[in-house]
MIDRENBA-599239 format. One record per residue (C-alpha): z, y, x. Coordinates in steps of 0.05 Angstrom, whole numbers, plus 32768, in hexadecimal, padded with zeros to 4 digits. Example, Ala and Ser with C-alpha at 12.3 -4.5 7.8 and 13.67 -1.06 7.14 Angstrom:
residues 2
(pt (809C; 7FA6; 80F6))
(pt (808F; 7FEB; 8111))
This chain:
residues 550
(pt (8252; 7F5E; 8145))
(pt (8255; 7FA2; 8160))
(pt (822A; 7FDB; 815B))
(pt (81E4; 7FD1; 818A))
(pt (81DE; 8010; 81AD))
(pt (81B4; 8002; 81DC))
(pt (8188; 7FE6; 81A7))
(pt (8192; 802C; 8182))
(pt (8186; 804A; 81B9))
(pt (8137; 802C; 81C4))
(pt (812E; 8038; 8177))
(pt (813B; 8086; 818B))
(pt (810E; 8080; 81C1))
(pt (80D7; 8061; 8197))
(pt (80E3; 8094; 8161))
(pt (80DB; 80CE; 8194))
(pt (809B; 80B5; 81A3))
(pt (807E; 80AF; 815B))
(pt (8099; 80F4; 8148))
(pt (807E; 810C; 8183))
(pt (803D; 80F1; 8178))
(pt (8038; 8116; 8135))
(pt (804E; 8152; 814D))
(pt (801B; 8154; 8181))
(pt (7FE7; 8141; 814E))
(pt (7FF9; 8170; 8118))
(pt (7FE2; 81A8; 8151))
(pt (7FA0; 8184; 815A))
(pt (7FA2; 8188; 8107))
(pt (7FAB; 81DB; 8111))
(pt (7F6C; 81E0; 8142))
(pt (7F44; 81B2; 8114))
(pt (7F51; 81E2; 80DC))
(pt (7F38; 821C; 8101))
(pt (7EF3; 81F6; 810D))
(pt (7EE5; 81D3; 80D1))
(pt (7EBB; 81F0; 8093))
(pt (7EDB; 81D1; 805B))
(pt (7F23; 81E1; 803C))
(pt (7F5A; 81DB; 8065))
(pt (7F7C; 81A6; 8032))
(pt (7F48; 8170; 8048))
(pt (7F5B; 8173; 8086))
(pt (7FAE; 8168; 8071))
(pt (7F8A; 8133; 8042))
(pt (7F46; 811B; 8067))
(pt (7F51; 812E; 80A9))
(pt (7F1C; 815E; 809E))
(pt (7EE5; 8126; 808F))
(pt (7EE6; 811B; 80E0))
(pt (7F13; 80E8; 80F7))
(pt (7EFD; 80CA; 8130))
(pt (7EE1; 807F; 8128))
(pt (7F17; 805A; 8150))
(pt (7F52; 808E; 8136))
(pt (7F3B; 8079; 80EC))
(pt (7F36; 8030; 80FE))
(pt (7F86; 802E; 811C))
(pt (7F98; 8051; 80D8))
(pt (7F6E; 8024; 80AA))
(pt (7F89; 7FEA; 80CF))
(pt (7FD4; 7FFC; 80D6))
(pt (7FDB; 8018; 808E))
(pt (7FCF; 7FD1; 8079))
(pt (7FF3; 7FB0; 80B1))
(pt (8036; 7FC4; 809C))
(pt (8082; 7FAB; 809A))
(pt (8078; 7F87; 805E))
(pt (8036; 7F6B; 8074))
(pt (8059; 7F50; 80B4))
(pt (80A3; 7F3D; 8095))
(pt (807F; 7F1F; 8055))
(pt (8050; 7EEF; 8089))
(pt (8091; 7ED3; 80B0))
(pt (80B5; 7ECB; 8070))
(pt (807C; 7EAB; 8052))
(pt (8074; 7E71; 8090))
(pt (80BD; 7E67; 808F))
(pt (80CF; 7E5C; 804F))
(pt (80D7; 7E16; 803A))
(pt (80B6; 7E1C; 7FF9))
(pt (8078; 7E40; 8012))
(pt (805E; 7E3C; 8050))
(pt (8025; 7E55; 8070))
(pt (7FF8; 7E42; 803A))
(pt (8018; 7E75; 8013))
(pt (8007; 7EB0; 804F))
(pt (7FC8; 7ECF; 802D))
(pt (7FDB; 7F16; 8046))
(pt (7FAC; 7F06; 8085))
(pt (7F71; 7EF0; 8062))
(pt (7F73; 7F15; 801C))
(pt (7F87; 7F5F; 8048))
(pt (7F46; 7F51; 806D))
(pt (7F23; 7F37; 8030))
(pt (7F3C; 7F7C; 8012))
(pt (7F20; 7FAD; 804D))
(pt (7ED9; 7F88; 804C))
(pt (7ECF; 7F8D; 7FFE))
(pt (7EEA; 7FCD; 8007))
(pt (7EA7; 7FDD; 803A))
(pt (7E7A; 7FBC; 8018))
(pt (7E84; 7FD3; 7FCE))
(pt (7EB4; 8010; 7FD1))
(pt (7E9C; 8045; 800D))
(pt (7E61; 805F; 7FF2))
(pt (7E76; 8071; 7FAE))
(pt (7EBD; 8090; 7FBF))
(pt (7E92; 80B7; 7FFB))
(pt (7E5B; 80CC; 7FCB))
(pt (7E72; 810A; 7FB2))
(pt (7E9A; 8120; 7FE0))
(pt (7EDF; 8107; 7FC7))
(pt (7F23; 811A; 7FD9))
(pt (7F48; 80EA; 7FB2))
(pt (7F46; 80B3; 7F81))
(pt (7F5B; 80D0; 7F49))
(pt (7F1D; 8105; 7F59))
(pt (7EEC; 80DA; 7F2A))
(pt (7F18; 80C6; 7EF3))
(pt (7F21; 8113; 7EF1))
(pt (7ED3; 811D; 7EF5))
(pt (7EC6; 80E0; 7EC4))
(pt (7F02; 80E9; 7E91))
(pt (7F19; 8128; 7E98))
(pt (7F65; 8145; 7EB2))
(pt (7F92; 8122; 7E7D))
(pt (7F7D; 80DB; 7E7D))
(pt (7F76; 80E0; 7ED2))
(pt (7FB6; 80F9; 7ED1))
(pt (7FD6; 80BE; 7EA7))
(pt (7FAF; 808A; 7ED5))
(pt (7FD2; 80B6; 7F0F))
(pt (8018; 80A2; 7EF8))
(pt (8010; 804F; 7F12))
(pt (7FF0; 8064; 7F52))
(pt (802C; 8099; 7F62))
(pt (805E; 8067; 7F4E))
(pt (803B; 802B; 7F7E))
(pt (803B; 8069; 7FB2))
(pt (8083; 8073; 7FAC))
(pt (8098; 802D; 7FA2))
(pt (8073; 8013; 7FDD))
(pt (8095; 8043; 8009))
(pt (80DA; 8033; 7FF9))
(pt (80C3; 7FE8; 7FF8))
(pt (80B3; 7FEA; 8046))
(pt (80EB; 8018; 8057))
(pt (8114; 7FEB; 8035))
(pt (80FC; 7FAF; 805F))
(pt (810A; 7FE0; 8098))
(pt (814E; 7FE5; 808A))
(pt (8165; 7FA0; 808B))
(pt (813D; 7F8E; 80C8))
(pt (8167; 7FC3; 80FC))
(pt (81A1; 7FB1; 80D1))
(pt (8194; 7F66; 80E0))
(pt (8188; 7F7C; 8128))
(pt (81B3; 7FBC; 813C))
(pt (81EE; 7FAA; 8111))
(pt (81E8; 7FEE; 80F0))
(pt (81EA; 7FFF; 809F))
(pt (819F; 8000; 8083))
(pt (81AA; 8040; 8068))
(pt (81AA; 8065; 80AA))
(pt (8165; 8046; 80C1))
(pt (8146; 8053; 8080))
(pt (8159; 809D; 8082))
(pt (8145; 80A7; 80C2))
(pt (80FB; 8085; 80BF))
(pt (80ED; 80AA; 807A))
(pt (80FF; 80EB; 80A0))
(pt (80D6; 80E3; 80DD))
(pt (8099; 80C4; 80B5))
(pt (80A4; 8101; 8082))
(pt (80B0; 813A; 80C0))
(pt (806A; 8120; 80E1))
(pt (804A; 8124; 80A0))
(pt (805D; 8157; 8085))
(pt (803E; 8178; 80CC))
(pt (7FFD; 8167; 80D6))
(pt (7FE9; 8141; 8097))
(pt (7FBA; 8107; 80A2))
(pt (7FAB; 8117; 80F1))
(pt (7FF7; 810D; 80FC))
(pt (7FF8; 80CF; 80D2))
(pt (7FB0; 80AF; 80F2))
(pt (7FCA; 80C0; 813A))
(pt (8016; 80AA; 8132))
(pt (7FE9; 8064; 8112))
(pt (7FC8; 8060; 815A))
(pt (800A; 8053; 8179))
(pt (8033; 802E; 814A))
(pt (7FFA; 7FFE; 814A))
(pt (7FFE; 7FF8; 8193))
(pt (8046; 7FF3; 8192))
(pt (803A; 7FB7; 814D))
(pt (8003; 7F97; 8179))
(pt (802D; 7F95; 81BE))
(pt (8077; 7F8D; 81A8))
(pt (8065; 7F50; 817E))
(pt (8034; 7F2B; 81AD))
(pt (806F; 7F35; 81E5))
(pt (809A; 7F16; 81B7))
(pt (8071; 7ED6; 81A7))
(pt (8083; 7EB0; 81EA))
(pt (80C6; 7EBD; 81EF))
(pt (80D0; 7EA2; 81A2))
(pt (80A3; 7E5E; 81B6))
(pt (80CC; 7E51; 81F7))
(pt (8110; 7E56; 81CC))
(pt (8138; 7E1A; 81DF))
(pt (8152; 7E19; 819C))
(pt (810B; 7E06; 817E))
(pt (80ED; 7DCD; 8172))
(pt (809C; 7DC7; 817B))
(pt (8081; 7DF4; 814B))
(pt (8044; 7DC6; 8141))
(pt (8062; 7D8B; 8134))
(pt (8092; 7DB4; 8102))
(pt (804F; 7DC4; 80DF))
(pt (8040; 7D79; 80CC))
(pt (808A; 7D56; 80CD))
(pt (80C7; 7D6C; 80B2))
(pt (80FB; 7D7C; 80E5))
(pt (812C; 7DAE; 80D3))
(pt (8107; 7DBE; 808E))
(pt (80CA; 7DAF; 806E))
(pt (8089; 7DBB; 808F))
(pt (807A; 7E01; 80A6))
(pt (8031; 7DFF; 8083))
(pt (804C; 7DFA; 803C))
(pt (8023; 7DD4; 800D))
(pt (7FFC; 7DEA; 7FC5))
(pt (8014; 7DC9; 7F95))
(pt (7FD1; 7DBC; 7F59))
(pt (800D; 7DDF; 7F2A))
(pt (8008; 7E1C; 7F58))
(pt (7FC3; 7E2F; 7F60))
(pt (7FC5; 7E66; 7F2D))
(pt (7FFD; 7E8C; 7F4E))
(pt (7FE4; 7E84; 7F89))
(pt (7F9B; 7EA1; 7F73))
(pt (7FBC; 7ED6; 7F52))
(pt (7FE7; 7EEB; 7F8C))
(pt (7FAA; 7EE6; 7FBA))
(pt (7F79; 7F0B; 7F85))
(pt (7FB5; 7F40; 7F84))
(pt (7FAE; 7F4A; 7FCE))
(pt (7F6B; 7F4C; 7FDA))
(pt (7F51; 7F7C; 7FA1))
(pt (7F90; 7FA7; 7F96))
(pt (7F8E; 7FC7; 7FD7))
(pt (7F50; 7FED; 7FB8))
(pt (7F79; 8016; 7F87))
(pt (7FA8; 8036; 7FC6))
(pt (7F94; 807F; 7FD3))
(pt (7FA7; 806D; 8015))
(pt (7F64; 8044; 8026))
(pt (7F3A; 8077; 8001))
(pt (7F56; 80AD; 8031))
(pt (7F45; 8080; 8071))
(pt (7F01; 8077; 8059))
(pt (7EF2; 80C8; 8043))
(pt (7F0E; 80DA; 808D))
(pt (7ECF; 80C1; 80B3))
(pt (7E92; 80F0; 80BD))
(pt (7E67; 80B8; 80A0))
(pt (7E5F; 807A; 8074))
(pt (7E51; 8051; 80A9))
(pt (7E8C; 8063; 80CC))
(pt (7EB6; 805A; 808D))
(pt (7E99; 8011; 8086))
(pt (7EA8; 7FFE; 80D1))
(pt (7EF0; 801B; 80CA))
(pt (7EF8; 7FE3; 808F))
(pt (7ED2; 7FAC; 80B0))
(pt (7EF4; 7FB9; 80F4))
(pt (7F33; 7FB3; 80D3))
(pt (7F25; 7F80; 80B1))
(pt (7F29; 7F5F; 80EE))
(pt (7F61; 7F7D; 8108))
(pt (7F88; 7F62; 80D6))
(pt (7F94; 7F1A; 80DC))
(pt (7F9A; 7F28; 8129))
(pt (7FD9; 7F53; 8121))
(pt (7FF7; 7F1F; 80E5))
(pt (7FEC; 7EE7; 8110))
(pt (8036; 7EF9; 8143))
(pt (805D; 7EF8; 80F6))
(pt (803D; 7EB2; 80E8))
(pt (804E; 7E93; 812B))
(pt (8094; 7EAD; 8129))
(pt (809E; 7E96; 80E5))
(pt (8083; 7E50; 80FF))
(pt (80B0; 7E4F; 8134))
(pt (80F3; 7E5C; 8100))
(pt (80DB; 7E2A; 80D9))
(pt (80DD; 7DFC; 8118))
(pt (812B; 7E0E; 812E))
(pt (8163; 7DF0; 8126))
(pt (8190; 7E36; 811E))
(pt (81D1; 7E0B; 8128))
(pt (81C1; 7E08; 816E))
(pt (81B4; 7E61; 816A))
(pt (81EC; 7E9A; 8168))
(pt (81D1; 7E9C; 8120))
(pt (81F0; 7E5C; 810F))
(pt (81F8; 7E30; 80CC))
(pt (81E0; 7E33; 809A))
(pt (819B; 7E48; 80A3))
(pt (817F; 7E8F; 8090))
(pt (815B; 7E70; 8059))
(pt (8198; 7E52; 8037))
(pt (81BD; 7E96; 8049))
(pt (8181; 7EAF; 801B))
(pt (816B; 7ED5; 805A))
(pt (8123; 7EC0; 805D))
(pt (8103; 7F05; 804F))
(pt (812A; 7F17; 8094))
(pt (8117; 7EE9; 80B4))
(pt (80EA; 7F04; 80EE))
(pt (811E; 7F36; 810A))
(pt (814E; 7EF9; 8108))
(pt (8122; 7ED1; 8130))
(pt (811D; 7F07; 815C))
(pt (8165; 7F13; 8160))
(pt (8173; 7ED4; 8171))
(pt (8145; 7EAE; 818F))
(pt (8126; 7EE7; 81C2))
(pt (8141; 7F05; 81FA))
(pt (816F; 7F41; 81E5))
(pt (8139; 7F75; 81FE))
(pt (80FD; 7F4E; 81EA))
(pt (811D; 7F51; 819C))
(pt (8122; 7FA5; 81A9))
(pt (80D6; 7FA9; 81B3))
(pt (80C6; 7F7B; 817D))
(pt (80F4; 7FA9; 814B))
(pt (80D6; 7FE8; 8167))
(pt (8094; 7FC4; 8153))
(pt (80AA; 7FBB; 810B))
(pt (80CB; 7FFC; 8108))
(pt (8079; 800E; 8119))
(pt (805D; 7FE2; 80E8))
(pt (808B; 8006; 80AC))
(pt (807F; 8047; 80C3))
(pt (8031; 804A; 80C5))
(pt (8035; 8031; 8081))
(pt (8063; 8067; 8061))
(pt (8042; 80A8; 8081))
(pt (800A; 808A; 8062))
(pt (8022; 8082; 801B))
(pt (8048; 80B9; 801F))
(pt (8008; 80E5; 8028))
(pt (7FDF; 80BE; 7FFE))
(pt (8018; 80D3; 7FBA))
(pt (8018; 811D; 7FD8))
(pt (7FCD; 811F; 7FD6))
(pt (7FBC; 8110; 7F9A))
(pt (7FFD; 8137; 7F79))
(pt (7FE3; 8176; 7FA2))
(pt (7F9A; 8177; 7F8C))
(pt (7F96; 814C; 7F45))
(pt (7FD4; 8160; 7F28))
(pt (7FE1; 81AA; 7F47))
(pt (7FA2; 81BC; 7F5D))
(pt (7F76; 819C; 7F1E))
(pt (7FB2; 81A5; 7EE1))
(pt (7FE7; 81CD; 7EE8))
(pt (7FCD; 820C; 7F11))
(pt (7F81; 820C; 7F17))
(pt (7F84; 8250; 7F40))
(pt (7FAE; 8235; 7F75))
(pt (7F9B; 824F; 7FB8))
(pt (7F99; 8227; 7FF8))
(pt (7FD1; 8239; 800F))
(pt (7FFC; 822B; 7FD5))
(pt (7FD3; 81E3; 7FCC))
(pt (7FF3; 81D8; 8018))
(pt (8031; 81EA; 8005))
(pt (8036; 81B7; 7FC7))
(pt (801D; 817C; 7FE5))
(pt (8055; 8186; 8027))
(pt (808A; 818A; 7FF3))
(pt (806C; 8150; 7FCC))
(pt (8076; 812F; 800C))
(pt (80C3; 8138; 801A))
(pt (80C7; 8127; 7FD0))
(pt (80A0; 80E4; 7FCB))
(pt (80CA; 80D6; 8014))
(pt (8103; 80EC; 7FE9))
(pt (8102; 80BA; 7FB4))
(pt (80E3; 8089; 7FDF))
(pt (8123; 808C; 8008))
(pt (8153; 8087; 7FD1))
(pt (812F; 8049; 7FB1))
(pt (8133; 8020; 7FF4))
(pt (8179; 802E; 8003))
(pt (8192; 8020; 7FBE))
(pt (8169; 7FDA; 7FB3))
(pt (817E; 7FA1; 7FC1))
(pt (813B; 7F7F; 7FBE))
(pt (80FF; 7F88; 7FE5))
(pt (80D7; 7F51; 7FC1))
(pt (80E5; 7F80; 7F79))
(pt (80C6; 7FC0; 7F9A))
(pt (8091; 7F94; 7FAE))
(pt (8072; 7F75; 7F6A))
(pt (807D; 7FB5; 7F48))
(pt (8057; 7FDD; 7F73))
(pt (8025; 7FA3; 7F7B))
(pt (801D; 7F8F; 7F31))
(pt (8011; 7FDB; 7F1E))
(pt (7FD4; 7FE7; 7F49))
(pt (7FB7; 7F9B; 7F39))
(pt (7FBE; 7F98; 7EF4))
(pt (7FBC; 7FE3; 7ED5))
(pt (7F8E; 800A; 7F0E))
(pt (7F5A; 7FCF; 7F29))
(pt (7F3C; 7FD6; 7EE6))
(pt (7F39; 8015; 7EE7))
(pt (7F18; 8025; 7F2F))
(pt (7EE2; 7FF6; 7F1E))
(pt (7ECB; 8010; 7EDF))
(pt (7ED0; 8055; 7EF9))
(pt (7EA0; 8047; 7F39))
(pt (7E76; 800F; 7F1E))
(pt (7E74; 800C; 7ED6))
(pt (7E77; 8056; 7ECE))
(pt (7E43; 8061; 7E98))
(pt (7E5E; 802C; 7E61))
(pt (7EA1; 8048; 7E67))
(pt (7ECC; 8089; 7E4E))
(pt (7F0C; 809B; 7E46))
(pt (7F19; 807E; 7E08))
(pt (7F0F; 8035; 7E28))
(pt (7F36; 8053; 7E6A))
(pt (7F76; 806C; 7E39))
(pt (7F76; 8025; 7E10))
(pt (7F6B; 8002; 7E51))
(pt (7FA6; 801C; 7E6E))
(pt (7FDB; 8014; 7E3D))
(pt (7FC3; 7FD0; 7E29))
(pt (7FD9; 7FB7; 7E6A))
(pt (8013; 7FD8; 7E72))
(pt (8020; 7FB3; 7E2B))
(pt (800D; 7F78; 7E4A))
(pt (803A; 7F7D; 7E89))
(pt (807A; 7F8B; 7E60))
(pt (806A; 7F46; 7E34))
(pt (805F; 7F23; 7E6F))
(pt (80A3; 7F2B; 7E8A))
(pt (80C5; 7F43; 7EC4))
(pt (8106; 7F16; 7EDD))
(pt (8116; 7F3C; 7F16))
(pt (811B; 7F7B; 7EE9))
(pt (813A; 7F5F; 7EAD))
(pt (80F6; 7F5B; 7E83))
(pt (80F4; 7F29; 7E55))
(pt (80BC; 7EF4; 7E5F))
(pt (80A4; 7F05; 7E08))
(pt (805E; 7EE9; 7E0F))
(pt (8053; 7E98; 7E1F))
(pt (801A; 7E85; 7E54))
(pt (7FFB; 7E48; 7E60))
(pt (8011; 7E21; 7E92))
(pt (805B; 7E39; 7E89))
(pt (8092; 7E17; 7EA3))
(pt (80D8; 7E1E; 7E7E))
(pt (8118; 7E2B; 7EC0))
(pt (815C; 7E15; 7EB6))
(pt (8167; 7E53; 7EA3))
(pt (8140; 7E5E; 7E73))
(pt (810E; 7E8A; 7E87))
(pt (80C6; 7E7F; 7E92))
(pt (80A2; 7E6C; 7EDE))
(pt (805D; 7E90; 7ED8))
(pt (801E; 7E60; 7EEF))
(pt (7FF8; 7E80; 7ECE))
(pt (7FCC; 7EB1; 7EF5))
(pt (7FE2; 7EE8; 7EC5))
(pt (7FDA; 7F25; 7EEB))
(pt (7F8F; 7F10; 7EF7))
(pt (7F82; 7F08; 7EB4))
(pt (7FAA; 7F4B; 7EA5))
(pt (7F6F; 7F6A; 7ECC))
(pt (7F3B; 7F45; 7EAD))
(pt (7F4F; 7F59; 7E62))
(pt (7F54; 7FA2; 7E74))
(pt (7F19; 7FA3; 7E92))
(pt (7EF7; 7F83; 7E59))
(pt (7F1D; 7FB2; 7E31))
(pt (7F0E; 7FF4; 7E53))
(pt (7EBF; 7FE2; 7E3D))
(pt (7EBF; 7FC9; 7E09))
(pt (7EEE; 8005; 7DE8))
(pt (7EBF; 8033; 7E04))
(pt (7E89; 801B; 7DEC))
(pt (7EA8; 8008; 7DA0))
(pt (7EB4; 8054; 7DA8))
(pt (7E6D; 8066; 7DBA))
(pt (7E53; 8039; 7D7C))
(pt (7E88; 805F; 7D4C))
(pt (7E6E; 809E; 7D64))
(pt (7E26; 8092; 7D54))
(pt (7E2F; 8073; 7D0E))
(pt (7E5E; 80AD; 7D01))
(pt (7E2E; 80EB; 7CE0))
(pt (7E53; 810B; 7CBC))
(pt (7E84; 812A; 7CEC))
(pt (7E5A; 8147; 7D22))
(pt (7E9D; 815C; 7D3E))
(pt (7EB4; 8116; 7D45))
(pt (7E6C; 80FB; 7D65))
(pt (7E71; 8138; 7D9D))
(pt (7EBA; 8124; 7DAE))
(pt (7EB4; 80DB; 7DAE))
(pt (7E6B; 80D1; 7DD2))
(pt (7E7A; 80C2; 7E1F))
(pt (7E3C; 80EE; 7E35))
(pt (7E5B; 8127; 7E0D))
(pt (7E98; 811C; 7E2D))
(pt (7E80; 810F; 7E6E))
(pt (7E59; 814D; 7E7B))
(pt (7E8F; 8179; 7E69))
(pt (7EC0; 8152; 7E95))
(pt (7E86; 815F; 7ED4))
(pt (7E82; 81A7; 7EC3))
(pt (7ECF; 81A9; 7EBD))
(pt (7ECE; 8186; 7F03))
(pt (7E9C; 81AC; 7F25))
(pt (7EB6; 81EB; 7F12))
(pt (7EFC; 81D6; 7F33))
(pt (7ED6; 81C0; 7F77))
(pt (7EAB; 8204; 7F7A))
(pt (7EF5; 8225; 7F69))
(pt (7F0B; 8201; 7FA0))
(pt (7EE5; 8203; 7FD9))
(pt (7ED4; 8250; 7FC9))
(pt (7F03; 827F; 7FBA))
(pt (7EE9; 82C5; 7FC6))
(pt (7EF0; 82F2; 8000))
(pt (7F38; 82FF; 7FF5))
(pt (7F4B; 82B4; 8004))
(pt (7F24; 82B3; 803E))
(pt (7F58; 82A5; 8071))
(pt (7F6D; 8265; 804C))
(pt (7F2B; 8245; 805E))
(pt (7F22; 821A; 809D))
């Protein structure tokens, strides 16, 4: 098949549009520095604490209504061996935004937050933050290149062109607009890749049920036709992986700077809890299009397609499987709106990330550790290069993978099972724990993770679960709800560490040396002074730094 140029050439068109989006937006960012009375990094960062309401509800929604979120959902309903019973990302990413409103506004809002590594550096101090940093960069970076990755092979799939190309040029315009305006280029280039997510897959949802090449999709839900039933089944076996993987959704989300920044961009808490709620309920809307088209592959018989036999799934093609339905069984211009709408969905996730790593590398680790004096200006200048670097990396990890899925449970299993514990004991179990619980916390599930096994990155399965099922090839199927449980022991570890420490501390008189280091209140209030100092540093600097303030 030849190169699609005229394909390539509405990509360029839909790419102008984005990038000019953010440019226009990064000059609205200038004038809002000009007015506002806080530092001029919040409002690269926080959008100056004034997003509008229904900006900050388009970039809540389409941060979480990504290319994985849409790809994974087709693949998902397609796939012979799940099904739709196996498509939690609709449910458990709304789940996530509403427990995220309820339990999680007011206390990352209270004092005035930039980031979420701000209270582990309040609570713990700047080393152990900065250890608890590393997972939360490395989801940052990996989730990036997992999205541009999926990127890639859909206008490969489509365009006939080498992945490589469309990854480098996505990561550059995200990463040009960024690197702009901050997070009023990201929220405002959100607003119309959403529209362009919302509109290009609707359009396409006729076209793909009118295919002459498909059978009934509800009939295909009940009775096999072509393949087993397109609403899967759970098998009683099952459950556990299916809990964990829903669990995983719904309450890992929390530990992405990403949403924190969303909900510190908003004037007020109420606005912050109807930017969750709202898209909450945006969510399932814009995942419904992925499901239906998945429904519909499931129901075709792609001998009688330009695909032909086999099958995608047989050609181990599922995870493509929504740009091949496009492809093939929409009209040629119908499938280059429903790409440009993917090519949307990828992008508003990636600015996002992308800012989110820069953030917290410009103000926790520069800003906090390395250079305490830093000036506005120079704080600016570290998180835009942060940027181009995390776009960097990101870049070079989705061309050279050749799986999406990998990128995916890395990134995934680092936020559920090593930072969940630690968010909630740091916002709502803050006064039984300290950083000795945090520190033995952390590395006993990364220990944890390792024994557990990896397959898909050559980690040996060490440590035997129940419910384990031995493959043909020796290595073990998980049932086990294991990354759940993961999170459940360090929890239980992070208090109960800190609070063995507290007891050793206070039956401990002979060193007085030992009972000041090892008592959380000591520690505490010279981790608040610490803190406070930094903020006053930061948001005054003297006469002579005057022109870096807003």
């Amino acid at each position: 098949m030849a190169v699609n140029w005229l394909g390539l050439l509405s990509m360029a068109v839909f790419y102008v549009i984005v990038l000019g989006t953010g440019i226009w937006a990064s000059r609205k960012a200038k004038h809002e520095e000009k007015i506002c009375t806080g530092n001029r990094s919040e409002v690269v960062m926080v959008g100056g604490r004034n997003l509008k309401l229904w900006v900050s509800i388009f970039t809540m929604t389409a941060t979480w209504v990504g290319g994985g979120y849409i790809l994974g959902n087709a693949e998902f309903v397609y796939s012979p061996k799940k099904g739709l019973v196996w498509a939690i990302g609709p449910i458990a990413f709304s789940l996530n935004l509403i427990i995220g409103g309820l339990f999680f506004v007011k206390p990352i809002r209270a004092k005035n937050y930039v980031t979420l590594m701000d209270p582990f550096q309040e609570k713990y101090g700047n080393t152990i933050a900065a250890i608890l940093f590393i997972p939360s960069l490395l989801a940052d970076i990996l989730w990036i290149a997992c999205i541009l990755s999926a990127l890639g092979g859909t206008v490969s799939t489509v365009m006939d062109i080498h992945s490589s190309i469309a990854v480098v040029i996505s990561a550059a315009v995200a990463v040009i607009y960024t690197l702009m305006g901050g997070l009023y280029s990201v929220a405002y280039t959100d607003v119309i890749q959403l529209c362009f997510v919302l509109f290009g897959l609707w359009l396409c949802v006729p076209f793909i049920l009118i295919s002459p090449s498909s059978a009934n999709f509800t009939v295909a839900a009940v009775t096999r036709l072509y393949q087993e039933p397109w609403t899967g089944k759970l098998e009683l076996e099952d459950t556990g992986r299916w809990v964990d993987d829903f669990l995983l959704m719904s309450i890992g989300g929390l530990c992405y700077q990403a949403f924190y920044q969303r909900v510190l961009s908003t004037a007020t808490d109420a606005q912050a809890k109807i930017t969750c709620y709202v898209g909450a309920a945006l969510c399932p809307i814009l995942g419904i299009p992925s499901i239906i088209i998945g429904a519909v592959a499931a129901s075709t018989n792609w001998n009688q397609t330009t695909f032909g036999s086999p099958s995608p799934y047989e050609q181990d093609k599922a995870g493509m499987i929504l740009p091949i339905a496009l492809q093939h069984l929409c009209p040629f211009y119908i499938s280059l709106i429903g790409t440009g709408a993917l090519a949307a969905a990828v992008m508003s996730s990636a600015d996002s990330a992308l800012l989110s790593a820069a953030s917290q590398l410009g103000r926790n680790i520069f800003k906090n550790i390395i250079y305490k004096q830093a000036s506005e200006k120079a704080l600016l200048i570290v998180v835009k290069v942060s940027i181009f670097l995390c776009g960097l990396m990101a870049t070079g990890l989705a061309i050279v993978t050749t799986s999406v899925s990998l990128l995916w449970i890395i990134s995934a299993d680092v936020l559920y099972s090593m930072l969940t514990p630690q968010v909630t004991c740091i916002f709502f179990l803050s006064k039984w724990v300290n950083h000795y619980g945090a520190l033995s916390g952390f590395v006993l599930a990364l220990l944890l993770r390792f024994l557990v096994g990896e397959p898909l990155l050559g980690i040996p399965d060490v440590l035997p679960l129940p419910w384990d099922k031995i493959q043909e090839d020796g290595q073990r199927l998980r049932l086990f709800p294991f990354r759940t449980a993961i999170m459940l022991i360090t929890t239980g570890t992070i208090i109960l560490v800190s609070q063995l420490a507290v007891w050793l501390s206070k039956n401990n008189e002979t060193d007085t040396s030992i009972i000041d280091y090892m008592v959380p209140l000591q520690t505490d209030i010279k981790g608040n002074e610490r803190m406070n100092k930094e903020q006053l540093h930061f948001s005054s600097k003297g006469g002579e730094e005057e022109e870096d303030k807003c």
